[in-house]
C-alpha positions in Angstrom: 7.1 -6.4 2.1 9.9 -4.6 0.9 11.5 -1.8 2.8 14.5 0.5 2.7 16.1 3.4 4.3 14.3 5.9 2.5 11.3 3.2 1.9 9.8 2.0 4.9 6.9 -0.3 5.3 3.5 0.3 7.2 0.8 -2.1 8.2 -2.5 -0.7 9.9 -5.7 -1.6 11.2 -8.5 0.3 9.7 -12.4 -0.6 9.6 -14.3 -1.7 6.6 -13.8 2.0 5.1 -10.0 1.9 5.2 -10.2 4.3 8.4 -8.1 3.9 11.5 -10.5 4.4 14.5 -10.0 4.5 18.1 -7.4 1.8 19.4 -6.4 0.7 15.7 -2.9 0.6 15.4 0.2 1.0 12.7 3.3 -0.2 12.3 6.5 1.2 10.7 9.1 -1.3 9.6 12.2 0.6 8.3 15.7 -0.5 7.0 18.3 0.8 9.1 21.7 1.1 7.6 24.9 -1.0 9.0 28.0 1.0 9.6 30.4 -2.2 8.6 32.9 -0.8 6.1 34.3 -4.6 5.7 31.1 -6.1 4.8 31.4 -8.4 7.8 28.1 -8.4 9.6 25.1 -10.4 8.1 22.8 -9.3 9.7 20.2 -6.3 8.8 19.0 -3.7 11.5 15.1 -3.2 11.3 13.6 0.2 13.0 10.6 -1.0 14.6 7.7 1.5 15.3 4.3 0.3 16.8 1.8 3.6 17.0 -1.6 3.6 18.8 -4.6 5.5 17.2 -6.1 7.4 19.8 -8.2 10.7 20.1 -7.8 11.2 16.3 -3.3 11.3 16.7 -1.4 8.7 16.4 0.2 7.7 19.6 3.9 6.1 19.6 3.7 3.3 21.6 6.9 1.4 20.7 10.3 2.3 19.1 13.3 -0.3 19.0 15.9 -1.5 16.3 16.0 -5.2 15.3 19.3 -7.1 14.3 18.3 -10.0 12.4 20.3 -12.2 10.6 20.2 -12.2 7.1 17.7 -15.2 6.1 16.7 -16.1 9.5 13.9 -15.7 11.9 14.0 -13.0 14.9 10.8 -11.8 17.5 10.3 -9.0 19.4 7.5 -9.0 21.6 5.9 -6.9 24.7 4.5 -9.6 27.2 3.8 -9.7 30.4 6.7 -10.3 33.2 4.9 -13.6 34.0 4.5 -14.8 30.6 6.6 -16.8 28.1 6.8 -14.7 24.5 4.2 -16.2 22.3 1.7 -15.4 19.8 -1.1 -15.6 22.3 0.6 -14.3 25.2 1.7 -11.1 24.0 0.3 -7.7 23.8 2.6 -7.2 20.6 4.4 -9.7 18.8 6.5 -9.9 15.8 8.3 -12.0 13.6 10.4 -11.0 10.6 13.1 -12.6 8.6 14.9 -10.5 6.6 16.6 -11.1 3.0 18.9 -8.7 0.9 17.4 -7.8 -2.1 19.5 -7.2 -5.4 18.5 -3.8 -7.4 18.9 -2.9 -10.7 19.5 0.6 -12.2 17.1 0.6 -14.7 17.7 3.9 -16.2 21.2 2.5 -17.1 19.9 -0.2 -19.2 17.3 2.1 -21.0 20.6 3.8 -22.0 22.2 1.1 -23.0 19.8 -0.1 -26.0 
């Protein structure tokens, strides 16, 4: 998935009609900017938001920002106090790795031929 500031990235659960229901649930992965004038952090901030469907509104259930180092793996889960953070354990649980990608102004090279 590809996300931006002004791009972000959903992922839902719907039924078989592409409807959420009751209990289905979204997620909103955003690109947050990095106020590092001197380039020197590598890692990118994700806004995480994890939304609930529930009598017909969605419901925010989670909102947090992720650092994660550029080209390496981070989690962020909600488990139980008693728990270890793991796939099966968790109510939630995510893992992203996150990569820079390179853009091209297209509308300059139209110009340019």
């Amino acid at each position: 998935m590809v996300i931006g500031v002004d791009e972000p990235g959903f992922l839902l659960s719907t039924d078989e009609e592409g409807r959420a229901e009751e209990g289905s649930w979204r997620l909103e992965l955003r690109s947050s900017p990095v106020d590092d004038p001197l380039g020197l952090s590598q890692s990118l901030w994700v806004e995480v938001r994890l939304s609930l469907f529930r009598a017909g509104f969605w419901e925010p259930v989670l909102d947090s920002i992720l650092g994660v180092p550029e080209g390496e793996f981070s989690s962020l889960s909600v488990t139980p106090d008693d728990q270890t953070p793991s796939p099966e354990a968790s109510e939630v649980y995510l893992r992203l790795r996150t990569e820079r990608v390179q853009t091209t102004d297209t509308s300059a090279a139209i110009e340019e031929t």
